[in-house]
Every structure is written in structure tokens, then in C-alpha cells.
C-alpha positions in Angstrom: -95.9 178.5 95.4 -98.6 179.0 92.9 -99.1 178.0 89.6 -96.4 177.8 86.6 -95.1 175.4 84.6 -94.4 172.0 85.4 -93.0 168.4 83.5 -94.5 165.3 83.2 -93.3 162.4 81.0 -90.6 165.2 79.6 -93.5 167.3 78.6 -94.0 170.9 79.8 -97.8 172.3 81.2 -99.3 174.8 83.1 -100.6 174.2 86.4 -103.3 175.7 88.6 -101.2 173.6 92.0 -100.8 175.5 94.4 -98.4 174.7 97.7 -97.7 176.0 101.3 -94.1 175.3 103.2 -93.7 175.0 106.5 -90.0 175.6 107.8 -90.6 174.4 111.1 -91.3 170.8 109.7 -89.7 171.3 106.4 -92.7 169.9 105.2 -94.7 171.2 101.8 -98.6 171.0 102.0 -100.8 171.1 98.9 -103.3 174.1 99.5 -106.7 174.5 97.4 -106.1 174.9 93.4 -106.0 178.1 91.3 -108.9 179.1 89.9 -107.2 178.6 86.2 -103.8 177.3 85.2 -101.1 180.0 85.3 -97.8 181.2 84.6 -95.7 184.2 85.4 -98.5 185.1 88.1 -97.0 187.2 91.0 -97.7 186.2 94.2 -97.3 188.6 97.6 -98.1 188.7 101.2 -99.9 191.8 102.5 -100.6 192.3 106.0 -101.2 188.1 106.4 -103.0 188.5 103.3 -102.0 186.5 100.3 -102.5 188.0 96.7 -101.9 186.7 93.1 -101.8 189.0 90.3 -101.8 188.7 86.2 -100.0 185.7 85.0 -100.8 184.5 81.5 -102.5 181.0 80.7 -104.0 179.8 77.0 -103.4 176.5 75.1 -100.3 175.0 74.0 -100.5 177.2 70.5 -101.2 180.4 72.3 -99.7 180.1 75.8 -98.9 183.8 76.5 -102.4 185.1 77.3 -101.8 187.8 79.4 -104.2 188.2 82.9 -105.2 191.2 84.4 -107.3 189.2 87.5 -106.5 189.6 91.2 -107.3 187.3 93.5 -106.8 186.5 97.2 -106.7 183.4 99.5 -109.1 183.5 101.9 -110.8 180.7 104.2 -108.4 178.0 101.7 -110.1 179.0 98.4 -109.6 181.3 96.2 -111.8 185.3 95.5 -111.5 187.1 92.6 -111.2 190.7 94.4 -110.6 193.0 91.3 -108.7 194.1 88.1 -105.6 195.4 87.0 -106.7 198.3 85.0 -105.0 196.5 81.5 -103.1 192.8 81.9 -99.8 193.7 82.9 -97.1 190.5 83.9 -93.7 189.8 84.5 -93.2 193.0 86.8 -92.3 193.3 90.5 -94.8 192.6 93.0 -94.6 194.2 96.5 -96.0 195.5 99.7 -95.0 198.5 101.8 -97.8 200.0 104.3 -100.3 197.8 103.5 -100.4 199.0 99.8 -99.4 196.9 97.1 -97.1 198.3 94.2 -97.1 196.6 90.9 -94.1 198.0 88.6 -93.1 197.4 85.4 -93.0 194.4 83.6 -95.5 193.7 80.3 -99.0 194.7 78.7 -100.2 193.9 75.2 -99.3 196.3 72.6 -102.9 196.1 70.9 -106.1 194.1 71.4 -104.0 191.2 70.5 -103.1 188.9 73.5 -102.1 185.3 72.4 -98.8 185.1 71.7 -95.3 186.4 72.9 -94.9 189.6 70.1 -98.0 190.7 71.1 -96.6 192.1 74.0 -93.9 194.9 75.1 -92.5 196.4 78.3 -93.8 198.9 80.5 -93.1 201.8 82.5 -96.3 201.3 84.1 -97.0 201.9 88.5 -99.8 200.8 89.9 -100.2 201.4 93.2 -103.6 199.8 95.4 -105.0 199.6 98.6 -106.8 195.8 98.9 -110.0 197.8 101.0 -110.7 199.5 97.3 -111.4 198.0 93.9 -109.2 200.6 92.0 -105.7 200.8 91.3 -103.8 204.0 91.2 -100.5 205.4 89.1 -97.7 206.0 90.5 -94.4 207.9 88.9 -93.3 205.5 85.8 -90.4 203.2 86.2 -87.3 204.9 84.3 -86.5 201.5 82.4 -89.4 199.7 81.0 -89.0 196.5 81.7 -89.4 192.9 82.4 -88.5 189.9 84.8 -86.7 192.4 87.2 -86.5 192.1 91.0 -86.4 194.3 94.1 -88.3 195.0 97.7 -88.2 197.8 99.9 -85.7 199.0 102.4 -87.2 201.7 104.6 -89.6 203.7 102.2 -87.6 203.0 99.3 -88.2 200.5 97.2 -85.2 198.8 95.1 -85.9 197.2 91.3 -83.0 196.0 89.8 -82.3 193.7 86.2 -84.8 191.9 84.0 -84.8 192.7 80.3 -86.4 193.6 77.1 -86.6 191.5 73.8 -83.2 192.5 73.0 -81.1 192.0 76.5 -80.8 191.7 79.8 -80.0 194.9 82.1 -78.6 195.3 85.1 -79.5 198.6 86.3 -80.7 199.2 89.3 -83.4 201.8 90.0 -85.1 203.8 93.4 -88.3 204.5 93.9 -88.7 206.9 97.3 -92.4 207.1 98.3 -92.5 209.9 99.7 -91.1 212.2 96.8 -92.9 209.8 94.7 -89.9 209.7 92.3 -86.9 207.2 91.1 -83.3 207.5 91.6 -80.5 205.8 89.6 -78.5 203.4 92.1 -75.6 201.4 91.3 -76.0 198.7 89.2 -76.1 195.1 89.7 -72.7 193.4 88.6 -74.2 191.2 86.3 -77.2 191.8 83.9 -79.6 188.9 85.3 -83.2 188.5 84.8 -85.7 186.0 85.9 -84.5 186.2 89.2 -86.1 186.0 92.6 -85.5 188.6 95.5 -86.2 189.2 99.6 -86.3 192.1 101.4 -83.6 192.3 104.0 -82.3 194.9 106.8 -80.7 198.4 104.6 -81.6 196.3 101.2 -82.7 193.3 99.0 -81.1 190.1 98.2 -81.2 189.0 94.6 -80.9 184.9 93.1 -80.5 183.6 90.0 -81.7 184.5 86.7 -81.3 183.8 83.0 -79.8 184.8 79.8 -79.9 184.6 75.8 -77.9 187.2 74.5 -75.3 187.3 73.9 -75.1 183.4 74.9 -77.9 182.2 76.6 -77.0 180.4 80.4 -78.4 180.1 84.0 -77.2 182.2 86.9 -76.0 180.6 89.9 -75.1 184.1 91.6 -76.9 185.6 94.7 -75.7 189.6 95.8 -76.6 191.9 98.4 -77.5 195.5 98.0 -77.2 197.8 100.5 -78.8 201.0 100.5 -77.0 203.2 102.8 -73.7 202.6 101.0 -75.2 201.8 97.2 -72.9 199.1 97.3 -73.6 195.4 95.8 -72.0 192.4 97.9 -71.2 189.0 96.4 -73.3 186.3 98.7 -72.8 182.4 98.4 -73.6 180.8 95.0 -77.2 178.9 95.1 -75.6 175.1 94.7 -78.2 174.9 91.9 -78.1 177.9 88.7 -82.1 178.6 88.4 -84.3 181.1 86.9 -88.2 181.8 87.4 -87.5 180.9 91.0 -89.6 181.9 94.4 -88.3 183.3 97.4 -88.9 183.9 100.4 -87.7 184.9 103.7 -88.6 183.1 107.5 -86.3 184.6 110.1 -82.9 184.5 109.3 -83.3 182.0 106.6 -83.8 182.8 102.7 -85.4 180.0 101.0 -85.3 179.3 97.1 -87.8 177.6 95.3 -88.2 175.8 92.1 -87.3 177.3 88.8 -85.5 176.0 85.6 -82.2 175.1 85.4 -82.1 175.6 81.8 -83.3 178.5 79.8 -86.6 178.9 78.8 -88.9 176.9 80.1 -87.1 173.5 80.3 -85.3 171.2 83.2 -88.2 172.7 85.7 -87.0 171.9 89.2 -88.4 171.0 92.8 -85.6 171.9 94.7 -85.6 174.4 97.5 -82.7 175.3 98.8 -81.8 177.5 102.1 -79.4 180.4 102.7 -78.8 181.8 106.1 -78.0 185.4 106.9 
């Protein structure tokens, strides 16, 4: 877990923390701090290689300056390796083949980068390779959009939900690498964004999530997607509704990390809860 927002005293700040869990002990270790204080940056594991990519950070009066750094952990500090080609945030981070796909998510609409309507959602894949500096494109996402989730199954990889400034979605959408093109799939049964995800055998499993319109609420509900049968399967409930979550997976055990159980950025949480499959 790095970065994000955290509470102190009741009052909300960005943090440049950064922690390491171990399952074996169920202990959490406090690693070396992020360069700068983030939030919304993506974090992925390539290849035992760790990654973080754009984020935003800024004062309290500006807090959505977008990032366009990457860096990785090496040797417990952290190298700045390269740059997204424009700040992009809030998109789905992965790695399949030892390439690293960025899709989706936000970029600023102009040379202004400070606040929240300075920004709007893209159809944007990038696609690099951490032995080069330069990131590639990819075919666009169909739905521009933000806060989604997915991973890959196979050489497919599955996006599904997030939002725009108007509403959450729930579609679901296939990218095949080979053909290098997406696929409608079937949606998700409820339009959640925010959420967390892990890859899985034939699919992805998808937590939590968020809402404002039309009435803005917490999601305590995990599903399953499967590939070969395009079918979504109701998991058990995470005991606490989050959003802005991490995830990840350790064997047969899905752990889920943190988050808000209010919308927004408010009632931040430390809990880490553990779902076997």
C-alpha cells in the first residue's frame, strides 16, 4: 500500500507512507517513503518488480494535480524510471508478459492541472516494456472512463465499471492482445466504481466501490467473472462496504485493504480483510 489519503484528528491528508504485508505473520511493515505525497497512484507488480504510476498530489486548495511520474522500488528506495507520455490517473493498472498496460482512466483537458474540472476521461492505452523509457498505444478503450477495474485471464484482459462525471457504469469490456482489439462482455450487475480487483483462474474478482448518483452509497458487494462462460457470480459480501480499496491475491487468499467507508474521501479505514477461494 502506497500513498493516499489518510485522517488524523478527523482531518483528511495526503501521505507519501508506504507499507508491505506479510501473510505468513499477518504482520504490516513500514517500507521507505514515496518520493512525494500521493493519491490515486496505481501501484503493480511486474516480474517481482514493483511500479507506481501517476497519482495526483498539490495543496489542500488544489489537491487534484495530476502525475505523469513512474517509479519503481528497488534496493528499499524509490527511482524515478520514466514518464507517462501526458498525466493520466484513475485507470487500470496491469501486467501480462512482462509489459505493463495502463488503460483508461483521466488526463487534463488543457494545460490546466489543479483542480477536479480540469480533468476528463480517456480512451487512452498505453502499453510499455520497463527495459525502455517509452510508452506505446495500444487500441483505445471503447468507454472512456474512470475508477474501473479488471486483470487478465489468459491473453485477455477484463475492465469492467468506474464512471464519468455524470454516473457510474457497469459495462464490462475485452481487450484480446493478440487481435489487439476490445470486445463487449456481459456487464457487471451493479454499476460500481472505485473498486478493487484480482486476477483469478478463467477471470477477475471485483470488491467494493462507490456511488453519487442517483444516491450516493458504499458497495459491500464482491462478484466473479468468468470468461469462458461471460457469466458474473455473486461472491460473499466484504463485512465492511469500502471504496478506493487495494487488493491483492497470496495463494488462495484475496486480501482487501483500506479504503473509505463513506463516499468521497471520508471515514478512511485500516482494515484488511481476507476472502478465500
Amino acid at each position: 500500500m502506497a500513498g493516499g489519503i489518510a485522517s488524523k484528528f478527523g482531518i483528511r491528508y495526503f501521505t507519501d507512507r508506504f507499507f508491505s504485508y506479510s501473510s505468513k505473520d499477518d504482520l504490516w511493515h513500514e517500507e521507505s517513503r514515496l518520493p512525494e505525497d500521493l493519491h490515486h497512484a496505481a501501484l503493480v507488480s511486474c516480474n517481482d518488480r514493483l511500479f507506481l504510476v501517476g497519482g495526483f498530489n498539490g495543496s489542500y486548495r488544489h489537491v487534484w494535480k495530476m502525475r505523469d511520474r513512474v517509479y519503481e522500488y528497488v534496493d528499499h528506495k524509490w527511482v524515478e524510471l520514466t514518464n507517462l507520455p501526458q498525466p493520466q490517473a484513475e485507470g487500470v493498472l496491469t501486467c501480462h508478459e512482462g509489459q505493463i498496460h495502463l488503460v483508461s482512466g483521466q488526463s487534463p483537458r488543457s494545460e490546466k492541472n489543479s483542480e477536479r474540472h480540469h480533468h476528463i476521461e480517456v480512451s487512452r492505452h498505453l502499453v510499455w516494456e520497463p527495459s525502455s523509457t517509452k510508452w506505446e498505444s495500444a487500441a483505445p478503450m471503447p468507454l472512456p472512463r474512470n475508477s474501473a477495474a479488471g486483470g487478465w485471464a489468459s491473453n485477455q484482459l477484463i475492465i469492467t465499471g468506474g464512471r464519468n462525471a455524470a454516473c457510474n457504469f457497469n459495462a464490462t469490456h475485452i481487450y484480446d492482445k493478440k487481435e489487439d482489439r476490445w470486445r463487449d462482455a456481459k456487464p457487471l450487475p451493479l454499476p460500481q466504481a472505485g473498486t478493487a480487483s484480482v486476477s483469478v483462474d478463467d477471470g477477475i474478482i471485483v470488491f467494493g466501490g462507490e456511488i453519487f448518483v442517483p444516491k450516493s452509497g458504499v458497495f459491500k458487494n464482491v462478484w466473479r467473472y468468468s470468461l469462458s462462460k461471460d457469466e458474473w457470480t455473486p461472491m460473499p459480501d466484504m463485512p465492511t462496504p469500502r471504496h478506493g480499496i487495494g487488493a491483492g491475491k497470496i495463494g488462495n487468499k484475496v486480501y482487501a485493504v483500506g479504503g473509505a467507508t463513506a463516499p468521497g474521501g471520508n471515514g478512511t479505514t485500516d482494515v484488511n480483510e481476507m476472502l478465500e477461494i
